[in-house]
C-alpha positions as CSV (number, residue, x, y, z in Angstrom):
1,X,-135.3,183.6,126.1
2,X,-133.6,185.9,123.6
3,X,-131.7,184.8,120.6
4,X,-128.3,185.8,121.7
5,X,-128.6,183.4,124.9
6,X,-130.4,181.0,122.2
7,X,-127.6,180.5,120.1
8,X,-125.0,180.7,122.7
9,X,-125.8,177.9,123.7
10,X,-126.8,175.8,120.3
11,X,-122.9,176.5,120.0
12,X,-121.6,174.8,123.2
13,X,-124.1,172.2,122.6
14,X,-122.7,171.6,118.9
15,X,-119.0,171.5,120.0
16,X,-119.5,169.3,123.1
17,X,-121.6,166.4,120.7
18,X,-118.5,166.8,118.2
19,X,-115.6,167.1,120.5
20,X,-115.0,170.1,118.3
21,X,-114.3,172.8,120.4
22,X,-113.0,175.6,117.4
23,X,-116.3,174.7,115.9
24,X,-117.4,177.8,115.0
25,X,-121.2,178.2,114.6
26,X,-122.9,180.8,112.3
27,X,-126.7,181.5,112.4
28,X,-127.4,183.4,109.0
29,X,-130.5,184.6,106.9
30,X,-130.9,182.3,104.0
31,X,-128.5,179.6,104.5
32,X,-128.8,175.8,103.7
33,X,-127.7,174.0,106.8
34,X,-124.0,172.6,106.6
35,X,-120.4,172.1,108.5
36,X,-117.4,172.3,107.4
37,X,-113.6,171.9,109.0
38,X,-114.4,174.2,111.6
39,X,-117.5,175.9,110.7
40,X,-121.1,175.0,110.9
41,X,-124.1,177.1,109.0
42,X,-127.4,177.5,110.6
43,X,-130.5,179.6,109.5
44,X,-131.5,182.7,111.4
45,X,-133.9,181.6,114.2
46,X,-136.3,183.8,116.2
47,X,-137.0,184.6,119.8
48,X,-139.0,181.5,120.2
49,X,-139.5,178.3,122.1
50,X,-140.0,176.5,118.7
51,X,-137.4,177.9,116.9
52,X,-134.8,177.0,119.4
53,X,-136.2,173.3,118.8
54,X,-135.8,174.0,115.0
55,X,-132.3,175.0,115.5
56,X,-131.3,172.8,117.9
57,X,-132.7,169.8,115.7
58,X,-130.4,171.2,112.8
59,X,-127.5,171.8,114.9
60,X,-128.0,168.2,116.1
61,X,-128.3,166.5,112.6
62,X,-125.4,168.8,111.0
63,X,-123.1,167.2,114.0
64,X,-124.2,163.8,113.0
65,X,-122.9,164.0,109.6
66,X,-119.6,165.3,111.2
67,X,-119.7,162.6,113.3
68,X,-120.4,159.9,111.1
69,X,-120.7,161.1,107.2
70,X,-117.6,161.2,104.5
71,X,-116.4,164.4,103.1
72,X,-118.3,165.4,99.6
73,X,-119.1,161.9,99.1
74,X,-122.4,163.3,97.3
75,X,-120.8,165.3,95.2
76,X,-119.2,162.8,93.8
77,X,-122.0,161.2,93.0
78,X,-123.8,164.0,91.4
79,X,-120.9,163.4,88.7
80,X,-123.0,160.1,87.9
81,X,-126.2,162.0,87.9
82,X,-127.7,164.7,90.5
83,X,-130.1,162.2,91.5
84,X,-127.9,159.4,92.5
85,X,-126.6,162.4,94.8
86,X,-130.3,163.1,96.1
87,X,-130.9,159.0,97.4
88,X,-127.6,159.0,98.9
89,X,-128.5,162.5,100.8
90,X,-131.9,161.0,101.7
91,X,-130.3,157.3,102.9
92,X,-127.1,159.3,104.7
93,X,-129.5,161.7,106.8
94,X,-131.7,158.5,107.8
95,X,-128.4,156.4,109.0
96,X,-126.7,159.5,110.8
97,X,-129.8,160.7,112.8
98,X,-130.3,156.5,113.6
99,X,-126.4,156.9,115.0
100,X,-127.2,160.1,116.7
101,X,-130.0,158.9,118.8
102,X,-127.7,155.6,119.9
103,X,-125.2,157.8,121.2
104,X,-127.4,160.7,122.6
105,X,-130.7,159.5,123.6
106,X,-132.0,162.3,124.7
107,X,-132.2,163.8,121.2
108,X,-135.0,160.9,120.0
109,X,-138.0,163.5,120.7
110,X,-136.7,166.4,119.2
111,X,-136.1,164.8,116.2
112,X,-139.0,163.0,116.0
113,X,-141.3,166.5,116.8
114,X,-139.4,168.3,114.4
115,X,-139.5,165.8,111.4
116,X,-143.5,165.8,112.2
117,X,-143.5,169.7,112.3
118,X,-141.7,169.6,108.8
119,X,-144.5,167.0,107.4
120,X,-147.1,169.7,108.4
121,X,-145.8,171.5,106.1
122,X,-145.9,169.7,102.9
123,X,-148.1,170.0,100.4
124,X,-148.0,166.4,98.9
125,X,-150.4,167.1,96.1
126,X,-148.0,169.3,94.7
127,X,-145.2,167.1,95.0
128,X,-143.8,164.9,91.8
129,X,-143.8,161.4,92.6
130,X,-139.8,161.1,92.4
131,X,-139.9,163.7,95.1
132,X,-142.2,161.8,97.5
133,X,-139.9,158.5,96.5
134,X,-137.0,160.6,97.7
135,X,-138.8,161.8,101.0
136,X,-139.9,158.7,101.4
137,X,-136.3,156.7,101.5
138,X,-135.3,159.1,104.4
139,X,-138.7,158.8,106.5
140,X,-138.9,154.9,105.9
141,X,-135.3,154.7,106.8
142,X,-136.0,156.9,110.5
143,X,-139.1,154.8,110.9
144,X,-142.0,157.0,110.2
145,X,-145.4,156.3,107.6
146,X,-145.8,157.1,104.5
147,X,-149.6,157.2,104.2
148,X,-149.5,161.4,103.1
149,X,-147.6,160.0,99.5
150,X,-149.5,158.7,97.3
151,X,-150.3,154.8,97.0
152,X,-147.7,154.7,94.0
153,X,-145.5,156.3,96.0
154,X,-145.9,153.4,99.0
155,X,-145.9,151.1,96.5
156,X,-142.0,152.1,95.1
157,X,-140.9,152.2,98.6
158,X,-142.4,149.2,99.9
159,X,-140.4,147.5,96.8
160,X,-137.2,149.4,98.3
161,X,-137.6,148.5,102.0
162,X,-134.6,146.2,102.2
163,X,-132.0,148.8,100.7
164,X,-133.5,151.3,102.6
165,X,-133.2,149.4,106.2
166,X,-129.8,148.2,104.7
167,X,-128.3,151.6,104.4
168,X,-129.2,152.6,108.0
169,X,-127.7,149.9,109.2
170,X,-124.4,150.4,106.8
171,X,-121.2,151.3,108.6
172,X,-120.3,154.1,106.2
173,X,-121.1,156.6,103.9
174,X,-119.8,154.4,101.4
175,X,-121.9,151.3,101.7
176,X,-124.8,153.9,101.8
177,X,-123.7,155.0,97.9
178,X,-123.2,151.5,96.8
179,X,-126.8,151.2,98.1
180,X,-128.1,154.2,96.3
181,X,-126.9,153.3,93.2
182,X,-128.8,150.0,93.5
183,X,-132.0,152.2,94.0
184,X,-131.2,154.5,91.6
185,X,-131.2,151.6,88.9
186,X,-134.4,150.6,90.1
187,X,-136.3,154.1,90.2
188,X,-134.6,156.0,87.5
189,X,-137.8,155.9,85.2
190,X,-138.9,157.8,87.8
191,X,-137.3,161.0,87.1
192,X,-137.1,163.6,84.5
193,X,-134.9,163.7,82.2
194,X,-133.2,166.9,83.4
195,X,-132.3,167.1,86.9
196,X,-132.6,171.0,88.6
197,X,-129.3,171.9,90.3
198,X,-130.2,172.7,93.8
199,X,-130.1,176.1,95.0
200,X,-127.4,176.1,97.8
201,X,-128.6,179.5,99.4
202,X,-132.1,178.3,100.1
203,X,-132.0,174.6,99.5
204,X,-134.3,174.6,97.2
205,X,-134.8,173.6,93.4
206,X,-135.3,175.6,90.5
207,X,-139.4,174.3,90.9
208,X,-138.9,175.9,94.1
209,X,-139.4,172.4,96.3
210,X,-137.3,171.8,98.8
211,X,-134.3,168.9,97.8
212,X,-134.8,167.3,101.4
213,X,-137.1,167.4,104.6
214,X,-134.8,169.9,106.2
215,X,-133.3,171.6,103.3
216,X,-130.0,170.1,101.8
217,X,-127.5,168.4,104.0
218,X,-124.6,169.1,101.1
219,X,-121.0,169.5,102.3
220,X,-119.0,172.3,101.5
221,X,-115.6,171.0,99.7
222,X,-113.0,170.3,102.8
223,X,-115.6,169.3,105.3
224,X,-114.3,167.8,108.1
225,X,-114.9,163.7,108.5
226,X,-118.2,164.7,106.4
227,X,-118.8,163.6,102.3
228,X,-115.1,162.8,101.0
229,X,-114.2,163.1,97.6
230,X,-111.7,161.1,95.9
231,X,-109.6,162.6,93.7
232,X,-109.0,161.3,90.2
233,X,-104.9,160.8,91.3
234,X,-105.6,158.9,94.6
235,X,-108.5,156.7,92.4
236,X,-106.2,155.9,89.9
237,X,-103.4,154.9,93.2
238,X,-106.4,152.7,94.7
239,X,-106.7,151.1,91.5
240,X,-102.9,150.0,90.9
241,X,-102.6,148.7,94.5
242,X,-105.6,146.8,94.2
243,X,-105.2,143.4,95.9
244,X,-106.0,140.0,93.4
245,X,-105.9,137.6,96.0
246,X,-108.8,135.6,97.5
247,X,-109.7,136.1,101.1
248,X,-110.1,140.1,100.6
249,X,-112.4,141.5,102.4
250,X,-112.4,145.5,103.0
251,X,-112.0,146.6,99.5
252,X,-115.2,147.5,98.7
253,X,-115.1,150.1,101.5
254,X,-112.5,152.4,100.1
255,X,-112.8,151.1,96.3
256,X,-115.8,152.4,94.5
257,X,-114.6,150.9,91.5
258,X,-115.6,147.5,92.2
259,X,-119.1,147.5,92.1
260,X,-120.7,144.3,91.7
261,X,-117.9,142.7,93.5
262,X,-117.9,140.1,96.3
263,X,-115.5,139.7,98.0
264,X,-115.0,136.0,99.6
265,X,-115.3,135.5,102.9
266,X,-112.5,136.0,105.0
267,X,-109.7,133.1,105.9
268,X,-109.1,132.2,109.8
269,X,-107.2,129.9,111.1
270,X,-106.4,128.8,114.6
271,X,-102.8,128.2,115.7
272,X,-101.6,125.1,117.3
273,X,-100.5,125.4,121.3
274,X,-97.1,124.2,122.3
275,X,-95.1,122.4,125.1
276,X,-95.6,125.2,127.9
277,X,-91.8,124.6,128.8
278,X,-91.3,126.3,125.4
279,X,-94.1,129.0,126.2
280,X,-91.5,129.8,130.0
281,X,-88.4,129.8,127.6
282,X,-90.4,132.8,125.5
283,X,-90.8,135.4,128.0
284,X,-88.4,134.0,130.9
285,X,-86.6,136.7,130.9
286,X,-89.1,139.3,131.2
287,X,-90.6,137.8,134.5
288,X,-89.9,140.7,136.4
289,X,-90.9,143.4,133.6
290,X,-94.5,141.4,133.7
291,X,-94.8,141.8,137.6
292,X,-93.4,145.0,137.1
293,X,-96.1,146.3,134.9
294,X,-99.4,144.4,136.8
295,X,-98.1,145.6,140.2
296,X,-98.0,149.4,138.7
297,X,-101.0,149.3,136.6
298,X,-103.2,147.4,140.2
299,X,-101.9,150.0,142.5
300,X,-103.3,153.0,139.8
301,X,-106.7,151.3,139.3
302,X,-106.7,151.3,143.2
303,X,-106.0,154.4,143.7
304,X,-108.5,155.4,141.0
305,X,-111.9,153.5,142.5
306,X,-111.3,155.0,146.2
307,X,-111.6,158.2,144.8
308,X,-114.5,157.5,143.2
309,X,-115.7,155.9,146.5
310,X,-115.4,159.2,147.8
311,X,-117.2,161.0,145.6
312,X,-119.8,159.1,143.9
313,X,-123.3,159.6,143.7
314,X,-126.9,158.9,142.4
315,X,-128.5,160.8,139.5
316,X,-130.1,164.1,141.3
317,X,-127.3,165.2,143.3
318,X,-125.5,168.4,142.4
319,X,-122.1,166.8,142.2
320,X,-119.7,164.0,142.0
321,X,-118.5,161.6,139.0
322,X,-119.6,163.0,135.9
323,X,-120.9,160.8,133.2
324,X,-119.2,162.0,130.1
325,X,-121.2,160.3,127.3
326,X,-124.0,162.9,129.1
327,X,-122.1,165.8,129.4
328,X,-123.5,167.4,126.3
329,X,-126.9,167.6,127.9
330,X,-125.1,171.0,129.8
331,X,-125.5,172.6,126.8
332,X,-129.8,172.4,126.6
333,X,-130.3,173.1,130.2
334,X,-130.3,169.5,131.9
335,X,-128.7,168.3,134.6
336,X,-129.1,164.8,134.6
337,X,-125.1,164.4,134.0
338,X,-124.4,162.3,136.8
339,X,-123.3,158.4,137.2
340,X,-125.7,155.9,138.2
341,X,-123.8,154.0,140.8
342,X,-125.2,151.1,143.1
343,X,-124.9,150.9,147.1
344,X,-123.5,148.3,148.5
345,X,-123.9,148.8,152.2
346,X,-124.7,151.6,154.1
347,X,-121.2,153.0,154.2
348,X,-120.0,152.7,150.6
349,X,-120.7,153.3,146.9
350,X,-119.7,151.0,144.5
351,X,-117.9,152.7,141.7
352,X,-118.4,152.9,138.0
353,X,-116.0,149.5,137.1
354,X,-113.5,150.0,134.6
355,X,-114.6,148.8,130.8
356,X,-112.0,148.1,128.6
357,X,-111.4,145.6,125.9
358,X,-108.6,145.4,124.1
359,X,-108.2,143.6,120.0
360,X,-104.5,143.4,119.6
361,X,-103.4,142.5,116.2
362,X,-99.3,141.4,115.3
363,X,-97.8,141.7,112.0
364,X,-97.0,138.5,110.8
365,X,-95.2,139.6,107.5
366,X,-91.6,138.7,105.8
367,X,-90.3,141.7,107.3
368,X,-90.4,140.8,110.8
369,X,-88.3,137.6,110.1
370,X,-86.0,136.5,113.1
371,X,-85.1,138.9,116.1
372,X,-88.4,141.3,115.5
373,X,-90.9,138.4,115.6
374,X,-89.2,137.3,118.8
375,X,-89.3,140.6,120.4
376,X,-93.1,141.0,118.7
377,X,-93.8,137.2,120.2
378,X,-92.4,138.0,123.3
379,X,-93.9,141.7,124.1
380,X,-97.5,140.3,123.1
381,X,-97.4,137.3,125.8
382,X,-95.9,140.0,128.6
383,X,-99.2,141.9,127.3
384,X,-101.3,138.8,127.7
385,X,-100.1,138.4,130.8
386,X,-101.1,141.3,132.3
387,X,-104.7,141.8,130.4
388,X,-105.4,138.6,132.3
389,X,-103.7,139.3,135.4
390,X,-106.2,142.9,135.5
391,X,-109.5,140.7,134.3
392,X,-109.7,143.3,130.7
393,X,-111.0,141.1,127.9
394,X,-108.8,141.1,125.2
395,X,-108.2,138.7,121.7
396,X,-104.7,138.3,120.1
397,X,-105.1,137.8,116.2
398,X,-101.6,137.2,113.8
399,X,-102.0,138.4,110.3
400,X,-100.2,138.4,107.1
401,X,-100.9,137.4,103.7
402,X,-99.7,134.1,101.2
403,X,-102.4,132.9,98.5
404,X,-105.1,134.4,100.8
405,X,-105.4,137.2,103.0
406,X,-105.3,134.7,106.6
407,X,-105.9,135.8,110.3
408,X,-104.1,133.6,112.6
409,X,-106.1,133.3,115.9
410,X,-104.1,133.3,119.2
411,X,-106.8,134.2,121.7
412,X,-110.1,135.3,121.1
413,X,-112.5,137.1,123.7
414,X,-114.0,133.7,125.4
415,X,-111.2,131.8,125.6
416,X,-108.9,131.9,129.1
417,X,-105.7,133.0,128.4
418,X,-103.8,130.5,130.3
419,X,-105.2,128.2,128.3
420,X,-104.1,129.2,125.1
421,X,-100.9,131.1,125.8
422,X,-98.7,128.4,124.2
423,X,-100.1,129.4,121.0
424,X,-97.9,132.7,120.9
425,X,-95.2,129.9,120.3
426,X,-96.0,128.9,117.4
427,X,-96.7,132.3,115.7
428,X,-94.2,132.7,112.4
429,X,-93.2,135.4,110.0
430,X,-94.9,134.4,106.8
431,X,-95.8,136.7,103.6
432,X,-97.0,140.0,103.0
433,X,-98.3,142.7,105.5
434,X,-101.5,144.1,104.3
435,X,-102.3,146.1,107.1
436,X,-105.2,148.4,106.2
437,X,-107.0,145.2,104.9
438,X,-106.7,143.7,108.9
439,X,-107.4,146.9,110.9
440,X,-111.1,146.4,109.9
441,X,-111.1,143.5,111.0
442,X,-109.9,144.1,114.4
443,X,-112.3,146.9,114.3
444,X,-115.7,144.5,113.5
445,X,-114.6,142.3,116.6
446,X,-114.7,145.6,118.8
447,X,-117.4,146.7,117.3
448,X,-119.3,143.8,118.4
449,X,-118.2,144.6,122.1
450,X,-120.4,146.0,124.7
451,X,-117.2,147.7,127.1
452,X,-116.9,151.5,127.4
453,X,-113.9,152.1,126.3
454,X,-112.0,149.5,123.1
455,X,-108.7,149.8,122.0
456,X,-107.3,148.7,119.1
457,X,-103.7,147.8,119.5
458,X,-101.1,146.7,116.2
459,X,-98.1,145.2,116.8
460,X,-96.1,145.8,113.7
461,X,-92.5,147.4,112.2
462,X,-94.6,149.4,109.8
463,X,-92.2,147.5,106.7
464,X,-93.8,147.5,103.3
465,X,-96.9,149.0,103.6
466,X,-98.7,147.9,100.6
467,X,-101.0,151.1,99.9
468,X,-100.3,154.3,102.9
469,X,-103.6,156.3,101.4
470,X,-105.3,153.0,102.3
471,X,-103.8,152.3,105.7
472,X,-104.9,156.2,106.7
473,X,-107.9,155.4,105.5
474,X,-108.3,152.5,107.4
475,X,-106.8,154.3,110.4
476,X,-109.6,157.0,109.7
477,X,-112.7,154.7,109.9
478,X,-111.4,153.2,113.4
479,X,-111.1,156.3,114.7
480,X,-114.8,157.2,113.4
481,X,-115.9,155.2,115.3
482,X,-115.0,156.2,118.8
483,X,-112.4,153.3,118.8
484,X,-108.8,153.7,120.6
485,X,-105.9,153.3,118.3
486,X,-102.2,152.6,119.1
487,X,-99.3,150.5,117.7
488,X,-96.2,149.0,119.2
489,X,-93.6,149.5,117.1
490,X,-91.1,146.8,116.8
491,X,-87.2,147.8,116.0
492,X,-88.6,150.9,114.2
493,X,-88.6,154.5,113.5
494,X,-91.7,154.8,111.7
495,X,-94.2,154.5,113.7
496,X,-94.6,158.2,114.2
497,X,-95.9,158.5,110.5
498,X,-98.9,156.4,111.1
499,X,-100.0,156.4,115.1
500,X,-100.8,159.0,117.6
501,X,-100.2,156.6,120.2
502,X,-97.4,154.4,120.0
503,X,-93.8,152.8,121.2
504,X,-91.4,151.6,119.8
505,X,-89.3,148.9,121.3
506,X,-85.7,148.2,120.5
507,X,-84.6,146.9,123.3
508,X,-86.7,144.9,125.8
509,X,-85.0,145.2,128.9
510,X,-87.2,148.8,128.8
511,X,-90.6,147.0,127.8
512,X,-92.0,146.7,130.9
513,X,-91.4,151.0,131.1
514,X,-92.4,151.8,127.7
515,X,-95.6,149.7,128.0
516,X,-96.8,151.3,131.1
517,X,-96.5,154.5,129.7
518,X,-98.8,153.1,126.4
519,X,-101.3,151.2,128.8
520,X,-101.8,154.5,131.2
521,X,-102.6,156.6,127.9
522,X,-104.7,154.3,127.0
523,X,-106.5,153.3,129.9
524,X,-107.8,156.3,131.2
């Protein structure tokens, strides 16, 4: 295999596992591994078996922290101390190479043989304690022993194992540095005094030992979804929209400034139903947009499952419906990209069922006072209606905000719709909006979902958004993690500044258009 073909195709395999097809991929003498925007560093590799593993282990593991890392998050930290950056490098590769087997599994041996080949190569006698600690947190954290380091070594981690199996299971880069810093306190008599800068052409301190297993992971300023640092103007922004009330809950991800915080526990409450004659009064009038819209969306899916009837097959065959969470396998030479799909007689193949689930969330805030909560109230139960009517789970949650940040449940995900539906009548404008404090939320119920595809949908006028830097960065972490967003926009103009997908209804008598339009972006 020569190295031209080699990296070839380490760089269609790097931009089908981001989804980052201007990802450029360079393969230089003497560079630390690293991705930016649109540019990922490799080291030079030779015309070998192993070295394509090598690379294609790097290539892999740089992905993941463009997958799933913040943007110079650890350089940030190094302002605190260079070794509060080192943990959170250590923790951060352990949790993104944990994420990047889940979603490619086929990638579990390769890291595991490469991590092993890297081992071989130490020469722990020669290794200060602080460095084994910090080797250590990264190889605990993917699973592996520690018997090489020396028993006072073990002995530190084993005291660290529940931050380290915490930060692998953290959602974010940032709950991995408010970990770190909890380890750092506890192991900072471990280090000297003066911390070697790392050596970002070889990866290597000035005693010559490499910072990490692999070399540094460090982020190039303007990485893209990678280490993020906060500038000093958007901190001090954070810090004056700060939110005193009780109830809050998603601070602590975006404010680093609160550490040793807790945040209560978050406030739910469950809506009373109503008369259903009140319930026929709400959306009477939009009978026909409801049938409308079921009728449209049932004749689609149709139409969609006979042609995969006609073209399905088992794993093995040489065509038919590709698997797409697969697709990157292309890339490394396999060809095991097909669906698994059951017979159920001799005649017919049962296709791949359709797996959605849908969180919807509606503003609840002062500003949609009178006609928009109607229209809001009125354009959630159509939506209800036809979720139902098509079997897709979904849960309807109101939110606003008074003495405490409160969720108002309409619907969750086991409860019948019909039985509940007369709750959308008692839904009321209340106090404040708060948005980027309930997109989490909706977020964590999808998150706990097992469907394909989720969707986050907010129904909202986009009126006095308390913090916009917060509310992108909300926006940011749903789309992280592989989670549909979209808002209905209700008698406004601004929903354009904060969705990619969106409508925005001002008069209903074209809801039952406008939300087809939505739901087939969405659905498929």
């Amino acid at each position: 295999m020569q190295t031209a073909h080699i990296e070839d195709r380490l760089r269609s395999f790097a931009r089908l596992m981001t989804q980052n097809f201007e990802l450029k991929v360079h393969f230089l003498e003497g560079v630390t591994p690293s991705i930016t925007t649109n540019e990922m560093f490799i080291p030079a590799l030779n015309d070998s078996p192993k070295a394509f593993l090598r690379a294609k282990f790097l290539v892999a593991h740089e992905s993941g922290h463009d997958l799933f890392s913040e943007m110079n998050l650890k350089a940030e930290a190094n302002k605190t101390s260079l070794h509060l950056g080192d943990i959170l490098n250590a923790l951060e590769d352990a949790r993104i190479e944990e994420l990047m087997i889940q979603r490619f599994e086929g990638l579990t041996q390769d890291f595991q043989e490469n991590v092993l080949e890297i081992l071989a190569d130490w020469d722990v006698e020669k290794m200060p304690l602080h460095e084994q600690v910090l080797h250590g947190l990264y190889l605990r954290g993917r699973g592996f022993d520690t018997w090489l380091f020396t028993a006072e070594a073990n002995t530190c981690l084993d005291d660290l194992s529940y931050e380290i199996q915490e930060a692998v299971k953290t959602q974010n880069s940032f709950g991995v540095l408010n970990i770190s810093k909890t380890v750092f306190a506890k192991i900072i008599g471990l280090f000297p005094s003066d911390c070697p800068k790392t050596d970002t052409a070889s990866g290597k301190s000035a005693r010559g030992s490499s910072s990490h297993p692999k070399g540094s992971c460090s982020h190039p300023k303007g990485s893209r979804r990678g280490f993020v640092s906060i500038p000093d103007q958007i901190e001090e922004q954070v810090k004056s929209n700060a939110i005193p009330t009780r109830g809050v809950v998603e601070l602590e991800d975006y404010i680093n400034y609160l550490d040793g915080v807790v945040p209560e526990q978050e406030t739910l409450f469950t809506l009373n139903s109503a008369p259903f004659d009140e319930y026929q009064i709400l959306i009477g009038t939009l009978l026909s947009q409801q049938h409308y819209l079921i009728a449209e969306i049932h004749r689609l899916m149709e139409k969609r499952r006979t042609r995969k009837r006609r073209t399905a097959y088992k794993r093995g065959q040489t065509s038919g419906v590709v698997d797409s969470s697969t697709l990157w396998k292309i890339a490394t030479d396999e060809t095991a990209i097909f669906k698994q799909l059951h017979r159920m007689d001799a005649n017919r193949i049962d296709p791949d069922p359709t797996s959605l689930v849908f969180s919807i969330l509606l503003d609840q805030s002062g500003s949609m006072a009178g006609g928009r909560m109607d229209d809001a109230k009125k354009a959630v139960a159509v939506l209800g209606e036809v979720l139902h009517k098509l079997d897709i789970p979904f849960a309807i949650t109101g939110y606003t905000t008074e003495e405490v940040l409160a969720r108002y449940i309409v619907k969750t995900f086991s409860e019948s719709y019909p039985a509940v539906r007369t709750r959308m009548v008692n839904v009321r404008a209340l106090g404040g909006t708060f948005t980027s404090e309930q997109i989490p939320f909706g977020m964590r119920q999808l998150q706990a979902r097992s469907e394909r595809k989720k969707i986050l949908l907010v129904v909202t006028d986009v009126d006095g958004i308390e913090s916009e830097y917060r509310l992108e960065r909300a926006m940011a972490k749903v789309k992280a993690q592989g989670i549909y967003l979209a808002g209905v926009g209700i008698n406004t103009k601004l929903m354009s500044h904060y969705f990619d997908r969106y409508i925005e209804l001002e008069d209903l008598s074209r809801l039952g258009q406008e939300m087809l339009r939505l739901l087939l972006e969405l659905l498929w």
